[in-house]
C-alpha positions in Angstrom: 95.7 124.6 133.8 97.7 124.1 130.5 98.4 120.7 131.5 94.9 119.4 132.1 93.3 121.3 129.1 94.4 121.3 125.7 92.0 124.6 125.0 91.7 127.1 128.0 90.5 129.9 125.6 87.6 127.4 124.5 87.3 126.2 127.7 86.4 129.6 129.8 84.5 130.6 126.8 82.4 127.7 127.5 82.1 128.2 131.4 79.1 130.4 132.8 80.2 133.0 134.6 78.0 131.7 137.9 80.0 128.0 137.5 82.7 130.1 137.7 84.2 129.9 141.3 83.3 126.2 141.3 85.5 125.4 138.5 88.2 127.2 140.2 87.8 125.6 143.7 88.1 122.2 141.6 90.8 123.1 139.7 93.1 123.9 142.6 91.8 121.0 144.4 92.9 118.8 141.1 96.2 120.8 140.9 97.2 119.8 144.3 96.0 116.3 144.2 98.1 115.9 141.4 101.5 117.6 143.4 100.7 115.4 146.3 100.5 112.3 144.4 104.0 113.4 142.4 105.5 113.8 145.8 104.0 110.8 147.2 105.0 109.0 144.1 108.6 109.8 144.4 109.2 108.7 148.1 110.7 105.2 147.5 110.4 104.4 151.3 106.8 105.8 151.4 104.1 103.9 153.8 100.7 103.3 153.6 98.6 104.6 151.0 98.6 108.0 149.2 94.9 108.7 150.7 96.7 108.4 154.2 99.5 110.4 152.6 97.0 113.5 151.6 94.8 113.4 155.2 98.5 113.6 156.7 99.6 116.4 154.8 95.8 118.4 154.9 96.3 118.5 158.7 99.8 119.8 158.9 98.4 122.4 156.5 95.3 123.2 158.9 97.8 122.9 161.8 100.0 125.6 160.3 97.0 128.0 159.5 95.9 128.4 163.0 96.0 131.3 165.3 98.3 131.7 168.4 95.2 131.9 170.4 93.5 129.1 168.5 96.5 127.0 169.4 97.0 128.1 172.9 93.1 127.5 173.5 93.9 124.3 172.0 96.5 123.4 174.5 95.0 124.3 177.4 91.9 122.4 176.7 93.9 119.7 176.1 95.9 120.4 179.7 92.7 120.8 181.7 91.9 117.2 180.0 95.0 115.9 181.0 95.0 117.2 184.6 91.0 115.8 185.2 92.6 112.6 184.1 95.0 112.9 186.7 93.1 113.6 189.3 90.6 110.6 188.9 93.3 108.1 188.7 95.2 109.9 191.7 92.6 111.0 193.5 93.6 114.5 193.1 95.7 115.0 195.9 98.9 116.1 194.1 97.8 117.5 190.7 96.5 120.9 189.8 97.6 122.5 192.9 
C-alpha cells in the first residue's frame, strides 16, 4: 500500500467508510497485478503476452481452490462425455460395459 501511496493516513482519512471494501478489493487486485507482471517480467524465455500470462495463472489458482467433490464431479462429467463420444463413433459395442 506504501508503495502505491505516498499518504495512507490521508488517504483512509479521505475514504468513506461505505467505499471501503471496494478500495480494498482494488487494492489487492492492483497488488497482484503488479507481482504477476514482476514475475512475468523476469522470465526471459516467457511467451505470449502477460494478459495470457495472468488468465493462465487465475485458473491454476481457481483450479487449486476447488473441492475434492467439485473436482471428482468434474471428472466424471467429463468421463461420461468422453464415453458418449465413444460410443457414437463405435457404435457402442465395446465401451461403458
Amino acid at each position: 500500500m506504501f508503495k502505491r501511496y505516498n499518504d495512507v493516513g490521508y488517504l483512509l482519512h479521505s475514504l468513506r467508510f461505505k467505499e471501503l471494501p471496494s478500495f480494498i478489493v482494488d487494492l489487492v487486485e492492483n497488488t497482484n497485478n503488479d507481482e504477476l507482471l514482476e514475475i512475468w517480467m523476469s522470465n526471459p524465455l516467457r511467451e505470449g503476452n502477460f494478459e495470457e500470462f495472468k488468465e493462465q495463472i487465475m485458473a491454476k489458482s481457481i483450479e487449486k481452490s476447488k473441492t475434492k467433490e467439485q473436482l471428482e464431479s468434474e471428472a466424471q462429467l467429463a468421463k461420461n462425455r468422453a464415453l458418449e463420444k465413444l460410443k457414437k463413433i463405435d457404435g457402442g459395442e465395446h465401451f461403458g460395459s
